[in-house]
N, C-alpha and C positions, 0 to 999 in steps of 0.2 A: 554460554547463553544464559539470561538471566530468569530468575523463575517468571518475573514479570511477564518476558518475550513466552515461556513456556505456557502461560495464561494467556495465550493471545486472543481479542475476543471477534477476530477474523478469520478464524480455521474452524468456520460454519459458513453454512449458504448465505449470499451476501443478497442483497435487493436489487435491481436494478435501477440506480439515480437518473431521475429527471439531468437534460442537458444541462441546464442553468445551476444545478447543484455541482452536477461532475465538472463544469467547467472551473465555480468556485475552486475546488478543491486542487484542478490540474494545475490550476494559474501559479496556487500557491505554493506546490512540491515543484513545479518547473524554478520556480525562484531559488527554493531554497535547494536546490539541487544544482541549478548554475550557479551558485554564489553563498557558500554554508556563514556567509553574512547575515543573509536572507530569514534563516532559520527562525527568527524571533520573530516572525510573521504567523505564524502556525501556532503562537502562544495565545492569540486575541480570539478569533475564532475557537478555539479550544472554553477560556472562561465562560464566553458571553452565551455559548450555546450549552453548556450545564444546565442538567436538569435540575440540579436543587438551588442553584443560584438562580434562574428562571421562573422558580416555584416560588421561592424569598421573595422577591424582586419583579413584577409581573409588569410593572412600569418602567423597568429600567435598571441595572446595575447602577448604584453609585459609586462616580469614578473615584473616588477614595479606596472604596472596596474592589474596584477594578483592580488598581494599581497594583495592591497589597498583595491578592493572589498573583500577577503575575511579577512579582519581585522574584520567586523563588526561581520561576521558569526560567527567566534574563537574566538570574543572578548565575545559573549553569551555564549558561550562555557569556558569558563575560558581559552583559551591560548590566547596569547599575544605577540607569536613569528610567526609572518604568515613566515616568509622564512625560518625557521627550521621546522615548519609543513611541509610545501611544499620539503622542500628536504628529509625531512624522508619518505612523503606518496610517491613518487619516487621512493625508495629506496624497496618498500613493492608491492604498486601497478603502476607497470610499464607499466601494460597497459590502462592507464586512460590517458596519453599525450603524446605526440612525438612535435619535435622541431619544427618549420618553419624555412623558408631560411633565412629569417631577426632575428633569435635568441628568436622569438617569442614563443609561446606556443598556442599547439590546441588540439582538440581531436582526439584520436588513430583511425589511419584508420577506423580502426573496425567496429565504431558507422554508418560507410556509411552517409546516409539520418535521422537515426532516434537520431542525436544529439538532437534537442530541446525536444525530446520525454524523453531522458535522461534526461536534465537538468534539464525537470520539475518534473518529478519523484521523480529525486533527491533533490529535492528544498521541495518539499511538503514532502517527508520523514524526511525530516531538521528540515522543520517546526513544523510535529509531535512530536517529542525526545527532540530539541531544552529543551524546557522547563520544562521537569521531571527531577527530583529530583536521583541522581545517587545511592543510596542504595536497600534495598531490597524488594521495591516496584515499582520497575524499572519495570523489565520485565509484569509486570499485566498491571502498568499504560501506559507501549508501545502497549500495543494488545488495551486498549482502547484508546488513539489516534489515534492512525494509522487506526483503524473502521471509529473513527468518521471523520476523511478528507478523507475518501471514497478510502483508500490504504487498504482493504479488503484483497487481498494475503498477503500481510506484517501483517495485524495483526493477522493473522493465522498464518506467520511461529514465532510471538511474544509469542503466545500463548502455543504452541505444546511444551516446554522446561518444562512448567509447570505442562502441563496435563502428560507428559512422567512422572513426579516423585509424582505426585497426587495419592491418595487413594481413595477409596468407592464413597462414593455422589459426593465428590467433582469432582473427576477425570470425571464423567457422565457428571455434569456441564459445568464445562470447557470443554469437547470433544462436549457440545452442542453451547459452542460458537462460537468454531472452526468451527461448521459446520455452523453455521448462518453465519459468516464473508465468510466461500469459495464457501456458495450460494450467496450472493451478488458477489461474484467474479463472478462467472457464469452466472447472470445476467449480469455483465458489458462485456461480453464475447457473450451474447446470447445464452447461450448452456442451453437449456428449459428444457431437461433430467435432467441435472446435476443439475439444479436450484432448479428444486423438488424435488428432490431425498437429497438433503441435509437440503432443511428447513423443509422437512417433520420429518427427524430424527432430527432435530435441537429441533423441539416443542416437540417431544416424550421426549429429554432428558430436557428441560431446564419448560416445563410445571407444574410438580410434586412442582417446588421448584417458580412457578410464574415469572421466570425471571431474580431473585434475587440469586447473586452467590455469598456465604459467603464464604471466602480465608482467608488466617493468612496475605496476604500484601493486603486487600481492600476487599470491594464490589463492587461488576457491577451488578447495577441495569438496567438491559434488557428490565424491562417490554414492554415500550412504541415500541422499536424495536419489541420484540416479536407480540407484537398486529398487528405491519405494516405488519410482514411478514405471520402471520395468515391471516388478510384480501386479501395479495399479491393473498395467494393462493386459497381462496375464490374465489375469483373476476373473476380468468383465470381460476379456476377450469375445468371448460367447452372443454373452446377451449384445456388445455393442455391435456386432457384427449384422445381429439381428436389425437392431434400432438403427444403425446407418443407410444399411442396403434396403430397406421399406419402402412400399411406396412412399409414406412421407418423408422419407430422408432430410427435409431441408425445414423440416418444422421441429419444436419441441418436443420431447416426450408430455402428453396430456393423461395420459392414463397411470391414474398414482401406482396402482399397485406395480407396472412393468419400471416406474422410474424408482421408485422406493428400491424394486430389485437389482435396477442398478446401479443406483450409484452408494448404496449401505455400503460395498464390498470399497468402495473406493472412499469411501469417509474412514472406514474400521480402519486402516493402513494405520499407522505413524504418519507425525504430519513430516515430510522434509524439512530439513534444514541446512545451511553452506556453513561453511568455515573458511574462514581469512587469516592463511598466513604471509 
């Protein structure tokens, strides 16, 4: 794992995105996830929502300087034509930029306030993909990147395509990662119900076979993850048991000092991480 991925700056409490943000962003990892062609869609987004390019530039990037920064991104990518990328991603997703008065380039109304929240998103989902290998070990090796840089919902929708056409053990498996990757989501969301409720069925399915999920494109050796998230649930066992069976059961924790108490014990952990052999 790279120190970058160990820097991840998504293994903290996330926000909860407006639909029309979250849909932006689903649209684009559904793409680049059916088709790691796709990937160089997640470069445009990434620039135009930069805080210091948006601070430079308050009318507009100029597409000269547009291009320039994303030659590196495309040039990782095998393309090597950033202003035909750029007029084709136009042409498909139209609502990722609108003009300025100076002939510039910015982000679409849309994004309001939560532009750098996109950028980075989209920058750290770059970073994930960036680097696999485009055949038939794509789609495994995206669900374990995208884990291990702490984009948890994305390696759950990486994963679902494979558990959809999976059989017997295997299918079990894989639906036990999925559920470990969308309790961390729920940790990074704060939703205590949800958090349980999914690594509890995560160990039911992923415990029988110790962590270890033999596939025809890889293994994903879970252990080390699986142990973090056993101990998680150890640790808060207590207090969640408290916070679940409450009368408010079905609402958030509102009282800082009982949520502080529980969920420190389950941030202080190690973050998990998988490995792909």
């Amino acid at each position: 794992m790279s120190d970058a991925c160990n820097r991840t700056p998504f293994w903290q409490r996330q926000p909860r995105l407006p639909l029309e943000i979250h849909r932006f962003l689903q649209d684009r990892m559904e793409a680049a996830l059916h088709a790691p062609e796709a990937r160089q869609i997640l470069v445009w987004p990434t620039i135009l929502g930069a805080p210091a390019l948006r601070q430079a530039h308050p009318e507009g990037v100029p597409e000269p300087l547009l291009l320039n920064h994303a030659a590196r991104m495309l040039g990782a990518l095998g393309h090597h034509d950033p202003a035909g990328a750029w007029q084709a991603h136009l042409g498909t997703w139209s609502d990722t930029a609108e003009q300025g008065q100076e002939g510039g380039w910015r982000p679409s109304a849309a994004w309001g306030a939560w532009g750098p929240l996109v950028s980075l998103r989209s920058g750290w989902q770059l970073a994930a993909l960036t680097p696999l290998s485009p055949d038939a070990t794509y789609a495994l090796a995206s669900g374990v990147s995208l884990f291990n840089h702490g984009l948890f919902h994305e390696s759950h929708d990486a994963l679902e395509p494979l558990w959809t056409s999976a059989q017997g053990g295997l299918k079990d498996q894989l639906q036990g990662l999925i559920l470990l990757a969308g309790g961390y989501h729920h940790l990074q969301q704060h939703n205590l119900g949800g958090l349980r409720a999914l690594w509890e069925e995560a160990l039911v399915r992923l415990e029988p076979c110790g962590g270890r999920v033999a596939a025809p494109w890889g293994e994903v050796r879970a252990e080390a993850a699986l142990d973090l998230t056993r101990r998680r649930l150890d640790s808060a066992g207590q207090r969640l048991d408290l916070a679940v069976h409450s009368p408010d059961h079905e609402k958030r924790l509102t009282d800082d000092a009982d949520e502080a108490a529980v969920f420190t014990s389950l941030w202080d952990l190690d973050r998990p991480t998988w490995e792909l052999a």
